[in-house]
mmCIF file of the C-alpha atoms, coordinates in Angstrom:
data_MODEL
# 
_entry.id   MODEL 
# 
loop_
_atom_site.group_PDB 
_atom_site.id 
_atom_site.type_symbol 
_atom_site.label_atom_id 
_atom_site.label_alt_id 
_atom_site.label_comp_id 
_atom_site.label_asym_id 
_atom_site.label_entity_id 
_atom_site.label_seq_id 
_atom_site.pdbx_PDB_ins_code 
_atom_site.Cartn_x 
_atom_site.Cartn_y 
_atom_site.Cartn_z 
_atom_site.occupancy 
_atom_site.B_iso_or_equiv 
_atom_site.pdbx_formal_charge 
_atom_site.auth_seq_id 
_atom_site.auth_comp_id 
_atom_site.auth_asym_id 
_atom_site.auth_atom_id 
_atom_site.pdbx_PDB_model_num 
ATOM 1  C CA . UNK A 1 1  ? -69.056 66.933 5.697   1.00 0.00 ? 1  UNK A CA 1 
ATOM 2  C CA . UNK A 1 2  ? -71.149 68.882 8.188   1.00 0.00 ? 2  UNK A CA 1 
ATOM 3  C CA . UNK A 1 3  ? -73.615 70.094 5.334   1.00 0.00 ? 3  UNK A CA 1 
ATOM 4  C CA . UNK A 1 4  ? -73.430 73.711 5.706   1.00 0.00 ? 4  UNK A CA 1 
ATOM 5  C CA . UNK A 1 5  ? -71.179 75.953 2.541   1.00 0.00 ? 5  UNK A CA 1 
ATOM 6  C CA . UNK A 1 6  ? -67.548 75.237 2.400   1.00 0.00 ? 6  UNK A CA 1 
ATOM 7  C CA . UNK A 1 7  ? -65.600 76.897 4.077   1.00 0.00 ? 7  UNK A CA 1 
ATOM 8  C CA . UNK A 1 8  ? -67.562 75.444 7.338   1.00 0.00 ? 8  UNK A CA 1 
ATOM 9  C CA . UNK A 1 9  ? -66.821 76.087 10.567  1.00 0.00 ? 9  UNK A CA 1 
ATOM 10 C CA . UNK A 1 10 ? -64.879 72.320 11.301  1.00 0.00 ? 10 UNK A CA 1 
ATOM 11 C CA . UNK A 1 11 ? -62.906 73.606 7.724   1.00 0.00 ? 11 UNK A CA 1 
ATOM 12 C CA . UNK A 1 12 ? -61.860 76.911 9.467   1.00 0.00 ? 12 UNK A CA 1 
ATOM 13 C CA . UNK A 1 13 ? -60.712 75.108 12.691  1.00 0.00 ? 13 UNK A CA 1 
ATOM 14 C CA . UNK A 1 14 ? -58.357 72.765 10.065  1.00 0.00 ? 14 UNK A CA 1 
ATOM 15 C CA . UNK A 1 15 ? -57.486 75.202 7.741   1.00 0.00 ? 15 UNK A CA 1 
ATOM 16 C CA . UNK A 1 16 ? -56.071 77.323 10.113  1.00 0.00 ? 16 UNK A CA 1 
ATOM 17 C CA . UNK A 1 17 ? -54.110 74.721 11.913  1.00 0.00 ? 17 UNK A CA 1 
ATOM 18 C CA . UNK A 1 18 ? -52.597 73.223 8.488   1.00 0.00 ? 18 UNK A CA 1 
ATOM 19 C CA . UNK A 1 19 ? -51.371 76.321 7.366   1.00 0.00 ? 19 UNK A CA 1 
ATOM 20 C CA . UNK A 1 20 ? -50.982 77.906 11.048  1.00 0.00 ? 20 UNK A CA 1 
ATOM 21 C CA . UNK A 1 21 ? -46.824 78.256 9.673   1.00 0.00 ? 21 UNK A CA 1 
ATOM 22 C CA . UNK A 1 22 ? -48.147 79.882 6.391   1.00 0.00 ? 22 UNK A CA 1 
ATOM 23 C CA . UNK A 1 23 ? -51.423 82.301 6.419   1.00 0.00 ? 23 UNK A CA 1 
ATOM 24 C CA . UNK A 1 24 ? -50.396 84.280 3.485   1.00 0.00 ? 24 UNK A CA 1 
ATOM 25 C CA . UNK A 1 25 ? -50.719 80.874 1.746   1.00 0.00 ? 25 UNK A CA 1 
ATOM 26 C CA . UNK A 1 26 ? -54.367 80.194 3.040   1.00 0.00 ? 26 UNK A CA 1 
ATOM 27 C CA . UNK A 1 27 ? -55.249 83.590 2.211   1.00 0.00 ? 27 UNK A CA 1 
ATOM 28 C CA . UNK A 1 28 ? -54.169 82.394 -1.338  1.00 0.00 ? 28 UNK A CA 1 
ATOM 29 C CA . UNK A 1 29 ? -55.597 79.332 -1.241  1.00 0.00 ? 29 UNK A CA 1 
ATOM 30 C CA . UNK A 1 30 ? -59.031 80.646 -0.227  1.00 0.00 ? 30 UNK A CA 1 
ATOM 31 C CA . UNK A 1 31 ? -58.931 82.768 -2.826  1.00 0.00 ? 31 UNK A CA 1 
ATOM 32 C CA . UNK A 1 32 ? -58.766 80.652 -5.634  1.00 0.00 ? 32 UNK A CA 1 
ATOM 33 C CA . UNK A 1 33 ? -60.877 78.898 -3.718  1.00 0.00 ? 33 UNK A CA 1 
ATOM 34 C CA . UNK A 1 34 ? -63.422 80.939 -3.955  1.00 0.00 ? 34 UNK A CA 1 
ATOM 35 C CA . UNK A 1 35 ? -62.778 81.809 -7.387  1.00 0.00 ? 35 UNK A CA 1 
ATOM 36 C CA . UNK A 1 36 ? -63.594 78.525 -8.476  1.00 0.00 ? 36 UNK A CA 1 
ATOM 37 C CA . UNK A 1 37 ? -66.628 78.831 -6.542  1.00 0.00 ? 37 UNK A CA 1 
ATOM 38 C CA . UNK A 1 38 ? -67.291 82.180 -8.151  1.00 0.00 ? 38 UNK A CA 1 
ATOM 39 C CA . UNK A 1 39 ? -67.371 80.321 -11.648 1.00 0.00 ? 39 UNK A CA 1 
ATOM 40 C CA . UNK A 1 40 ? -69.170 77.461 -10.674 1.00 0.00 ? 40 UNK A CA 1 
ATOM 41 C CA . UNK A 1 41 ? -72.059 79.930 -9.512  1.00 0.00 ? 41 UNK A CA 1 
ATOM 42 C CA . UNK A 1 42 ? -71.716 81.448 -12.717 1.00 0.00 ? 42 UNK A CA 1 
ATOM 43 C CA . UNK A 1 43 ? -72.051 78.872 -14.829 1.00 0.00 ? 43 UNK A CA 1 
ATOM 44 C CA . UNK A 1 44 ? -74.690 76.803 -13.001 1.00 0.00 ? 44 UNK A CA 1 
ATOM 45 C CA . UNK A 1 45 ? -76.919 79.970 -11.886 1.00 0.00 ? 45 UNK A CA 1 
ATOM 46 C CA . UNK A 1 46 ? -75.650 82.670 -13.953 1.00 0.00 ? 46 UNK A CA 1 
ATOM 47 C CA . UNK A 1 47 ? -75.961 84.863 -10.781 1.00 0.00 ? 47 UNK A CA 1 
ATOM 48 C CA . UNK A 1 48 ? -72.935 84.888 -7.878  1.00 0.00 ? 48 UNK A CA 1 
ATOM 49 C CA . UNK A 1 49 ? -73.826 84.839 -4.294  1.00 0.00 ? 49 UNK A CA 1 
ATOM 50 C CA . UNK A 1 50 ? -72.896 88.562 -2.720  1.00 0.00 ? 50 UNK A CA 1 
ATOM 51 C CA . UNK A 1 51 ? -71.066 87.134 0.205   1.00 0.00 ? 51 UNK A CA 1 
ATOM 52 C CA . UNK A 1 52 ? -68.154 85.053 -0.991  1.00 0.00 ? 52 UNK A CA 1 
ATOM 53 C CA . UNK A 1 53 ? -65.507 87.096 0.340   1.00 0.00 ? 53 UNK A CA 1 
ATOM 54 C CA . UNK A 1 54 ? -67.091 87.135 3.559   1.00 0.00 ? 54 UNK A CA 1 
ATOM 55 C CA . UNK A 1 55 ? -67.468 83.285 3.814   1.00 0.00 ? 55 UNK A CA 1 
ATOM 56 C CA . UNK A 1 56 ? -63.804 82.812 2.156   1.00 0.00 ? 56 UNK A CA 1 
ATOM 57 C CA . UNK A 1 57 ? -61.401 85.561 3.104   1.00 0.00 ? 57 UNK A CA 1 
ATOM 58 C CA . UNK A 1 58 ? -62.927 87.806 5.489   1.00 0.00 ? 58 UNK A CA 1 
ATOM 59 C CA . UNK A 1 59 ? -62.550 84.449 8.693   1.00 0.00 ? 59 UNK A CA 1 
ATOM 60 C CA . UNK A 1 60 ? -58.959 84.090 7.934   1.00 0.00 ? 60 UNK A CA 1 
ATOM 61 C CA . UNK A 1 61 ? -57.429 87.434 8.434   1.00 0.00 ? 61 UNK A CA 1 
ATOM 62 C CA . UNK A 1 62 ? -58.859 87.749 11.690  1.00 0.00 ? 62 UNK A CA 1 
# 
């Protein structure tokens, strides 16, 4: 692990490649993904971070 929030940039650079045949399933991936991040937030903080789409979807349309 590089340390920084999942999805980090050496995640990207595999995620893409594993599912280079397949994006609509990374883009579903991600998001429950990031759903599960959304409730752990929730339950630890009480209070969601404002850019998890950005840092889990917005990378892997592009």
């Amino acid at each position: 692990m590089c340390g920084q929030p999942w999805p980090c940039a050496p995640a990207k650079v595999g995620l893409l490649d594993d599912y280079s045949a397949f994006p609509s399933l990374l883009m579903l991936y991600l998001s429950s993904q990031m759903h599960a991040c959304w409730e752990d937030y929730a339950a630890r903080t009480g209070d969601v971070p404002p850019d998890l789409g950005e840092r889990f979807l917005s990378w892997a349309r592009r």
